[in-house]
C-alpha positions as CSV (number, residue, x, y, z in Angstrom):
1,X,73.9,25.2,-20.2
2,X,74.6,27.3,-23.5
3,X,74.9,25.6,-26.6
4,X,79.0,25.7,-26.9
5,X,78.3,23.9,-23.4
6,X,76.5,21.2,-24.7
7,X,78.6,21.0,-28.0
8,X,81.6,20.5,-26.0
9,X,79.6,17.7,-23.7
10,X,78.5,15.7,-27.0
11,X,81.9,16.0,-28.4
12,X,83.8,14.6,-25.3
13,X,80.9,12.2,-24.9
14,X,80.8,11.4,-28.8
15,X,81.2,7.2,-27.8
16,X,77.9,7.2,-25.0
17,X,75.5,9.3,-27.7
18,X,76.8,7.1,-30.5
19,X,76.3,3.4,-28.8
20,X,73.0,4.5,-27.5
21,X,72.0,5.8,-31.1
22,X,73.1,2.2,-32.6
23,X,71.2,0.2,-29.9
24,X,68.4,2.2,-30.3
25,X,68.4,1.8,-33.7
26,X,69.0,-2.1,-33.3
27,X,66.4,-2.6,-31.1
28,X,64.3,-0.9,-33.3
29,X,65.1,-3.3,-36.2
30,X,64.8,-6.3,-34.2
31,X,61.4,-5.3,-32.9
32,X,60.8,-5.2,-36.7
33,X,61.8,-8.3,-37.6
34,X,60.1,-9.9,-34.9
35,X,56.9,-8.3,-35.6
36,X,54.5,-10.6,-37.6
37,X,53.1,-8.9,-40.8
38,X,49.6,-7.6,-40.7
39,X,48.2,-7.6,-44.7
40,X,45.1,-5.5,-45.3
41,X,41.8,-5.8,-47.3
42,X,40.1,-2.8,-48.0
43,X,36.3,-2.7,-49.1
44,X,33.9,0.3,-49.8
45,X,30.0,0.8,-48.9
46,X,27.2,3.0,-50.3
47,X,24.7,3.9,-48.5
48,X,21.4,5.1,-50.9
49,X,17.7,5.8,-49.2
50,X,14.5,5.4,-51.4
51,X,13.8,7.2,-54.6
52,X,11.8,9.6,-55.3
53,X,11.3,12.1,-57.9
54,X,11.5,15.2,-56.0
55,X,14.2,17.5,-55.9
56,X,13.9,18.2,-52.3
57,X,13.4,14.6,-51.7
58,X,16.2,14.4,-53.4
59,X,18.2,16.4,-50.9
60,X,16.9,14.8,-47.6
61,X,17.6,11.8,-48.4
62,X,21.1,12.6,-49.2
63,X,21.3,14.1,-45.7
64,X,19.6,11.2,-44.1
65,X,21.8,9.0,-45.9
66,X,24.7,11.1,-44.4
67,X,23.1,10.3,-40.9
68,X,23.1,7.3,-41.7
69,X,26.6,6.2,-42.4
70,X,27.6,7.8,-38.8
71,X,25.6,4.9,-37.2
72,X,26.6,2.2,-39.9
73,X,30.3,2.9,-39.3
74,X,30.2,1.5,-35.1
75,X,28.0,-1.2,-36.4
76,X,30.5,-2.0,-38.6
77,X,32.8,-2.5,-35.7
78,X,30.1,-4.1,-33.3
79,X,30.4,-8.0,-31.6
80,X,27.2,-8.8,-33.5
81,X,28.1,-8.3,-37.0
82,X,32.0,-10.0,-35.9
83,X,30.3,-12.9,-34.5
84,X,28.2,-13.6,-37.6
85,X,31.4,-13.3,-39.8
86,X,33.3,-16.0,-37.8
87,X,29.9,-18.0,-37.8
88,X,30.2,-17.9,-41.4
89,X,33.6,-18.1,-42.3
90,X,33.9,-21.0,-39.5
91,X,37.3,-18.6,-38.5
92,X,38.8,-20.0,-35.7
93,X,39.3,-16.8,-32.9
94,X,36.3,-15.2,-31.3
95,X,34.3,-12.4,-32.1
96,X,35.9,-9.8,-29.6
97,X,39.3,-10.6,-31.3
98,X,37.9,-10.1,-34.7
99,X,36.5,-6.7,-33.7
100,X,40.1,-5.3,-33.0
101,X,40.7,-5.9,-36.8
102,X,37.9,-4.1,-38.7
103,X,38.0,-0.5,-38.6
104,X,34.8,1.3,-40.3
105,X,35.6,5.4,-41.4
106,X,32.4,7.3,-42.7
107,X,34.5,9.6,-45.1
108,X,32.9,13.3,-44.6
109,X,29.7,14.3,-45.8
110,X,29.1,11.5,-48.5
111,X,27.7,8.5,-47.6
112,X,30.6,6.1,-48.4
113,X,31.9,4.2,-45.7
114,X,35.2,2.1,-45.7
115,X,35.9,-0.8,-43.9
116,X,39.7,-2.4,-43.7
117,X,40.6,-5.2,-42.1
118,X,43.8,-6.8,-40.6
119,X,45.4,-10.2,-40.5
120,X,48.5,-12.2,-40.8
121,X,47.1,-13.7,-43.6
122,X,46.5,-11.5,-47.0
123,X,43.7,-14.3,-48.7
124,X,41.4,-14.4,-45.2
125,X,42.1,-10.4,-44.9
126,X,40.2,-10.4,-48.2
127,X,37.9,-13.0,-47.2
128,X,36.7,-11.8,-43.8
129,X,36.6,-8.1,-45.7
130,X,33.8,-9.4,-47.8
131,X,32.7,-11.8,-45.7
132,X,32.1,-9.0,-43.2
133,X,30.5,-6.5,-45.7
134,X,28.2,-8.7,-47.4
135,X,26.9,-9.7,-43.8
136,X,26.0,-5.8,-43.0
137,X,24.6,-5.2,-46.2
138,X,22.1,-8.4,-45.0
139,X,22.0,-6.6,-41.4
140,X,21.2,-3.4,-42.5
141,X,18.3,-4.8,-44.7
142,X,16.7,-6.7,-41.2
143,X,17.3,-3.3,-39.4
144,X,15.8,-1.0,-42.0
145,X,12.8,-2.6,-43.3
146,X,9.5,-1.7,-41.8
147,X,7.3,-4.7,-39.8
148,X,4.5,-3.9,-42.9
149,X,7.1,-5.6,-45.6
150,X,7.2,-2.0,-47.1
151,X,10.7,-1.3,-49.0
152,X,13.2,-0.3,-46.8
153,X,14.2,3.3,-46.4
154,X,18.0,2.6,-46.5
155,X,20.1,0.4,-48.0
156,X,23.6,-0.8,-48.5
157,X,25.4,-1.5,-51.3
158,X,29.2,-3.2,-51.3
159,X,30.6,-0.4,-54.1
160,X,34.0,-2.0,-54.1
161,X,35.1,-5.5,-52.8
162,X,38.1,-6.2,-51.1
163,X,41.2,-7.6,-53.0
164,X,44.5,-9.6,-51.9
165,X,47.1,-6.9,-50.5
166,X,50.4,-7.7,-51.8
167,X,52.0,-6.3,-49.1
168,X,52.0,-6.1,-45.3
169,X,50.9,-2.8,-43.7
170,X,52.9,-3.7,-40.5
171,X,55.5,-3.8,-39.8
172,X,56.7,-0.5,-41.3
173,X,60.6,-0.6,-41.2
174,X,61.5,3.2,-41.7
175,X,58.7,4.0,-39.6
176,X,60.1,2.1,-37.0
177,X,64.0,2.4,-37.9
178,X,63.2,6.4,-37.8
179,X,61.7,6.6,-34.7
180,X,64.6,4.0,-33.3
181,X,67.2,6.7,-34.5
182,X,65.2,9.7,-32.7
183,X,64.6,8.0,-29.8
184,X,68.1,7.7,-29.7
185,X,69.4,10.5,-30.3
186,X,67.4,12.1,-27.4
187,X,68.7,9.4,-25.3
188,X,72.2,9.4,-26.1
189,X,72.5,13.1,-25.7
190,X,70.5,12.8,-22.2
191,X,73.1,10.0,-20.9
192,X,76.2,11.9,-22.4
193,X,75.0,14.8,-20.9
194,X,74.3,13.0,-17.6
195,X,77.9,11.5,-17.7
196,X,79.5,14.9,-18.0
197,X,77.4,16.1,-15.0
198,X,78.7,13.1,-12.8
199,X,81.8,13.4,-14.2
200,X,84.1,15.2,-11.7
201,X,87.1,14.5,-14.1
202,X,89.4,17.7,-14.5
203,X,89.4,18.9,-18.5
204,X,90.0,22.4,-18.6
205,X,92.7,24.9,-17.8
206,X,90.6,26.4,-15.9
207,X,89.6,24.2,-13.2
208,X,93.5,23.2,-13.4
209,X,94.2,26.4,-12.6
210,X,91.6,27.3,-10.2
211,X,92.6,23.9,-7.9
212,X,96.1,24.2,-8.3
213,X,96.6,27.5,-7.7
214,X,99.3,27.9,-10.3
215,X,99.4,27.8,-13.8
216,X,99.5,25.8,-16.7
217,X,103.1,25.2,-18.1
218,X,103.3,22.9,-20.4
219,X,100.1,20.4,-22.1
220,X,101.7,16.8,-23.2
221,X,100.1,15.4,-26.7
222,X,100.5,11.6,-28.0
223,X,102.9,10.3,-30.1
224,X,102.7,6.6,-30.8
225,X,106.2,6.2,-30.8
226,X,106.2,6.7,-27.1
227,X,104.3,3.2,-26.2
228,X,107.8,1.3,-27.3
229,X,110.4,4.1,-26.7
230,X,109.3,6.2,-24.1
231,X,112.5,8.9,-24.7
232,X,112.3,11.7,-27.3
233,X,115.7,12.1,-29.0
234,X,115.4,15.4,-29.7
235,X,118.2,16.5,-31.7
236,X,116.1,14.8,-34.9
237,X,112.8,14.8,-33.3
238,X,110.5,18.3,-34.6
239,X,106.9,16.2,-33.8
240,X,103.9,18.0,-31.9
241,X,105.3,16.4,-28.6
242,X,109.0,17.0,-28.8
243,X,107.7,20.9,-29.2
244,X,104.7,20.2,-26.2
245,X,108.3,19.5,-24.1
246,X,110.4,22.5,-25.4
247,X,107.5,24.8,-24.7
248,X,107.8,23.5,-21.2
249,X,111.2,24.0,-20.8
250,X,110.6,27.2,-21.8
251,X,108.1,28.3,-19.3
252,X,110.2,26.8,-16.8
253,X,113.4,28.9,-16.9
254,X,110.4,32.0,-17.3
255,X,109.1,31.5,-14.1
256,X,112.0,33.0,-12.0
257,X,114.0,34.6,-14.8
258,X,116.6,35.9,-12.5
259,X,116.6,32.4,-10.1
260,X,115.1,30.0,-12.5
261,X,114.6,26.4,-10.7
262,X,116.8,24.1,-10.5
263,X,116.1,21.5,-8.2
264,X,112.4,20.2,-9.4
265,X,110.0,17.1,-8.3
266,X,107.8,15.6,-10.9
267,X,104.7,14.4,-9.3
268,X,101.2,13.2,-9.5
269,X,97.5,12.9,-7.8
270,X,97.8,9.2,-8.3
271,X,99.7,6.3,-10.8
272,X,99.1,6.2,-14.8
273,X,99.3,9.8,-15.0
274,X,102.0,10.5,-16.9
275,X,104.9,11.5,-14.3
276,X,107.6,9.0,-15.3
277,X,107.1,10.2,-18.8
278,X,106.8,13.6,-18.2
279,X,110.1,13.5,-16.0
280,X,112.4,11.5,-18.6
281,X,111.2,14.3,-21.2
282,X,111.7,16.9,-19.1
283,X,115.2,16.4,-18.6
284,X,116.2,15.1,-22.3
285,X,114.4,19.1,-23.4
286,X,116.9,20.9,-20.9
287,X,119.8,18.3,-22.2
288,X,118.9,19.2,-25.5
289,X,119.8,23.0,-24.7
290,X,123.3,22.2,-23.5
291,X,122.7,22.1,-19.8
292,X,124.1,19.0,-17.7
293,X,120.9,17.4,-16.2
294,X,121.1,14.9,-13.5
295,X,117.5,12.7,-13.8
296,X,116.6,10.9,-10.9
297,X,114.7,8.4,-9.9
298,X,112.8,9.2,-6.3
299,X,110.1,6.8,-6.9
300,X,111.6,3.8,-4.3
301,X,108.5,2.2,-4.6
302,X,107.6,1.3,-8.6
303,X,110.5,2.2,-10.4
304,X,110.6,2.6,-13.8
305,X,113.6,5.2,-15.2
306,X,115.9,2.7,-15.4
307,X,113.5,0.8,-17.7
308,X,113.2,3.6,-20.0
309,X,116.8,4.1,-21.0
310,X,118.0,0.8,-20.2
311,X,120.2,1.2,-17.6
312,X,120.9,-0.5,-14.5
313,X,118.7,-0.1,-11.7
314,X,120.1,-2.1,-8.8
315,X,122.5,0.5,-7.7
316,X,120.9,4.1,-7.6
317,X,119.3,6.6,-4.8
318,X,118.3,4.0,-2.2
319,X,122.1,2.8,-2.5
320,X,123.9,5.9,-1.7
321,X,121.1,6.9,1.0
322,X,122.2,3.4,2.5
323,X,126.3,4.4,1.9
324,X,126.8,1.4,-0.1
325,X,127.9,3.8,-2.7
326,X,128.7,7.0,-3.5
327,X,127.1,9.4,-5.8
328,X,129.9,9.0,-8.8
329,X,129.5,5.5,-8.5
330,X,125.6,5.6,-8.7
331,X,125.5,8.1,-11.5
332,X,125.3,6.7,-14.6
333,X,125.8,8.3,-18.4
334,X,123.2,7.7,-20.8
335,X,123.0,7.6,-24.8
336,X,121.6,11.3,-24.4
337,X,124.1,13.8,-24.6
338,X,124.4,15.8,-21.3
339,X,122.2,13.5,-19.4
340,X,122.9,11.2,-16.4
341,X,120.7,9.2,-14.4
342,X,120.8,8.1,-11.1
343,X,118.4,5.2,-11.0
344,X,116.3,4.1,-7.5
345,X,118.0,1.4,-6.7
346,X,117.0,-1.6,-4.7
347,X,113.5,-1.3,-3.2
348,X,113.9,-0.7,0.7
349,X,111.0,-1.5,2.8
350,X,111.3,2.1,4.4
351,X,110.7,4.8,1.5
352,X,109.6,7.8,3.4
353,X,111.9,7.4,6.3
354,X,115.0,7.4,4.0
355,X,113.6,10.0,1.9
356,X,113.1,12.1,4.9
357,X,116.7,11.5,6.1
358,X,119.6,13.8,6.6
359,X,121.3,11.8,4.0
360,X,118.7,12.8,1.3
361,X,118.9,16.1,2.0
362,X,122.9,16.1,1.6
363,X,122.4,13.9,-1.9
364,X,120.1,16.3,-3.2
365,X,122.1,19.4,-2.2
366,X,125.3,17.3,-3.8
367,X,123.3,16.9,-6.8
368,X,122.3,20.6,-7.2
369,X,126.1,21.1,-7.0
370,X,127.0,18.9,-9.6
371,X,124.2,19.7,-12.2
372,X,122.7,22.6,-13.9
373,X,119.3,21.0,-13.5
374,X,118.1,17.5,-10.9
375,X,114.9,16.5,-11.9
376,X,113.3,13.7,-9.8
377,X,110.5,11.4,-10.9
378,X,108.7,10.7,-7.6
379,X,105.4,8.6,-6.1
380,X,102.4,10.0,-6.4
381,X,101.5,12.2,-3.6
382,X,97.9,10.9,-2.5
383,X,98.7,6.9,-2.7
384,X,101.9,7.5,-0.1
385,X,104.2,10.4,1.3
386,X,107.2,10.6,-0.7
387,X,106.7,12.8,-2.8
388,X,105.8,16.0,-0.7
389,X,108.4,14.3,1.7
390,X,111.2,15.4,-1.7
391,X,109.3,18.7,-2.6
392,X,110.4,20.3,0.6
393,X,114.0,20.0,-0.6
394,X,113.4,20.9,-3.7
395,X,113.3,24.2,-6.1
396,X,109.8,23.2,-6.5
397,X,107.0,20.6,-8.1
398,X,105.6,20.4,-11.8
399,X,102.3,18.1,-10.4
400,X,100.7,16.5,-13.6
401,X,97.1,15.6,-14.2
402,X,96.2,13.4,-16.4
403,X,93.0,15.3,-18.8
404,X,89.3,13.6,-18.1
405,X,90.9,11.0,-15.4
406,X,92.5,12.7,-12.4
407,X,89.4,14.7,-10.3
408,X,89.0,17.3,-8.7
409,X,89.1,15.8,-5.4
410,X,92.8,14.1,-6.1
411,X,94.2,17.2,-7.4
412,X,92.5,19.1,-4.4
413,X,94.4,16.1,-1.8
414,X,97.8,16.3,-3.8
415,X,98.0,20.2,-3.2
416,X,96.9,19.7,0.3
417,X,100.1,17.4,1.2
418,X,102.3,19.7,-1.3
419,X,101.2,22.9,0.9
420,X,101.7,20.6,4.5
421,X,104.9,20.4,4.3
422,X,105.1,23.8,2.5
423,X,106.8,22.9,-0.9
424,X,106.7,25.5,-3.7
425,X,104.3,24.3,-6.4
426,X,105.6,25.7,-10.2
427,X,103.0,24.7,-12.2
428,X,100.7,22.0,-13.8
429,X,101.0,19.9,-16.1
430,X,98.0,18.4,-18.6
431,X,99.3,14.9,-19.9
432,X,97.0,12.9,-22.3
433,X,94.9,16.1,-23.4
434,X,92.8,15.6,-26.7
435,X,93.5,16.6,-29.8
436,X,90.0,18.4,-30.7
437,X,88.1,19.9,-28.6
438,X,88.1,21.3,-25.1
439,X,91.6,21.3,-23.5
440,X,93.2,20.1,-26.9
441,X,95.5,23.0,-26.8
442,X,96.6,22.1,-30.2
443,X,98.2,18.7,-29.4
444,X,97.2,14.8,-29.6
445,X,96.9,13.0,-26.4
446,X,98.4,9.8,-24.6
447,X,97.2,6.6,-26.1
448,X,96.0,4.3,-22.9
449,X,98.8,1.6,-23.9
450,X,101.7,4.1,-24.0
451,X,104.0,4.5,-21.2
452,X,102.1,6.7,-18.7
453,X,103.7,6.3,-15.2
């Protein structure tokens, strides 16, 4: 993976690394909180042998005394010396627990030797400190003086005693805080990067492309507005998605200069892709240019065109397939100049056999008659049949993908029944792309709440 790789990942991934990082990070300060505080005494031995006026005496017993402090330091830290400070201090814990808080360090050629000790309480941190050294210094006289009563040929001297620490040595909150934030950082960019690896979401042109088999013609941004009014009134409308949708209808009448399309399905891998949306804005773009467009609603199963421009939907397709009505009565003229509609209808409970009818065929080619452009909003081709059932009487099919939710395996089963029943495929269509980053192509995206069917 390069770096622009990964820099892509994290940005399209920005919401995983980000809640790992803050529960990292709050885990870290709870641990903190919930740690009890550790105080520390701190006292300081000196370690002398025998006098003596000799220079050179002088010297070795500087370097015994260096020897010395080696050995002193692990009986600093032995069960013997622990268990005669809890005799003493009448502590209440044993001497093994006591010996996990004393820690004896022989600094480096001198014969000091510090001793610290830990507890939850800074006044018997002090006191076992003391307690402690003054019970070595008494040890180390035993152990060093000969059986003859002669002076001893080491001694220890407590050079500094302990005092009360003011404040706790543990927890330490940035310590802990810091390593919260690394640990997840490292995390959250190993489970964003994980994500995109499982994800088999389609977010590039490329793969759009590559699956499709066509190209990309047109890349739909968000606009807000479109959750409560789902049509563009273009004539007064210059915003980055009333231009996505003229640069659409721009690449559509370049695909076939000299026979552009006229006849065209809308369709998608699967629901809440944008279709329905896509379709309505379609049309209004080539009203806009002063072509009479006939929009109609194929979808006999979830319709929603009638809905969007509040018209009536009980008499539509379904009702002139049936010959309860005939097309002029079915067609209906909207508040969009140049636009009708011809809504679905009532819901029969045999879609695909009346879209497969002779009947369809002759409303379709009657259409075609009739309008410069029919566009038809239809079911989504890998939940039912319809849809590649229309695209074989059709000019052709814009299929839309929704960006980082329709995969690669819908898109690779919605071509499949497109190319079964050998209907032209235009182009895609990216609906909901992101407004930074990989497949932004300049534009905002769907909000999840907007109209999207």
């Amino acid at each position: 993976m390069t770096l622009h790789e990964l820099a892509q990942a994290l940005r399209s991934r920005w919401l995983i690394l980000t809640a790992t990082i803050v529960v990292a990070v709050a885990v870290a300060g709870i641990i903190t909180m919930v740690t009890t505080p550790l105080y520390e005494a701190k006292t300081r031995l000196f370690v002398s042998t025998s006098s003596s006026a000799s220079v050179s005496d002088v010297y070795q017993g500087n370097l015994f005394s260096q020897e010395r402090v080696i050995s002193y330091s692990e009986l600093l830290m032995g069960d013997e010396l622990a268990q005669r400070t809890v005799d003493k201090l009448g502590l209440d814990m044993r001497a093994e627990d006591l010996q996990e808080r004393i820690k004896a360090t022989a600094k480096p050629d001198t014969v000091l030797i510090d001793v610290t000790v830990r507890d939850d309480s800074p006044v018997r941190a002090r006191d076992i400190a003391d307690a402690l050294s003054d019970e070595f210094v008494a040890m180390v006289q035993q152990l060093e003086t000969p059986q003859d009563g002669s002076p001893p040929s080491a001694r220890v001297i407590v050079q500094q005693r302990a005092k009360v620490p003011q404040q706790p040595v543990l927890p330490k909150k940035a310590r802990n805080l810091a390593i919260g934030l690394g640990i997840g950082v490292v995390l959250g960019i190993g489970l964003a990067l994980l994500r995109d690896r499982l994800d088999d979401s389609v977010k590039s042109r490329q793969t759009l492309e590559n699956i499709t088999g066509v190209g990309l013609v047109g890349s739909i941004p968000l606009d807000k507005a479109r959750r409560t009014e789902p049509a563009i009134t273009f004539e007064e409308d210059n915003s980055p998605i009333a231009e996505a949708f003229r640069k659409l209808r721009t690449n559509l009448q370049f695909l076939a200069v000299d026979d552009p399309p006229r006849v065209i399905v809308v369709t998608s891998s699967m629901p809440s892709e944008g279709k329905s949306t896509t379709a309505l804005n379609l049309a209004l773009a080539l009203a806009e240019s002063g072509h009479d467009v006939a929009l109609v609603d194929g979808d006999l199963r979830r319709p929603r065109l009638d809905k969007y421009l509040g018209v009536v939907g009980k008499v539509g397709f379904s009702t002139v397939l049936a010959g309860r009505a005939t097309l002029e009565q079915a067609t209906q003229t909207t508040r969009f100049p140049n636009l009708s509609v011809l809504t679905s209808g009532a819901v029969p409970p045999n879609p695909s056999e009346l879209l497969g009818s002779v009947a369809a065929q002759k409303l379709i080619a009657e259409l075609r008659s009739r309008f410069d452009y029919v566009i038809i909003d239809s079911c989504p081709l890998v939940a039912v049949t319809d849809a590649a059932i229309l695209s074989a009487d059709a000019d052709g099919v814009l299929l839309v993908a929704r960006f980082g939710e329709t995969t690669r395996e819908q898109l690779v089963h919605a071509v499949r029944h497109l190319k079964d029943v050998g209907a032209p495929l235009l182009g895609a269509i990216f609906s909901m792309t992101p407004t930074r980053g990989e497949g932004s192509y300049s534009y905002a995206y769907y909000d999840e709440d907007q109209p999207s069917d």
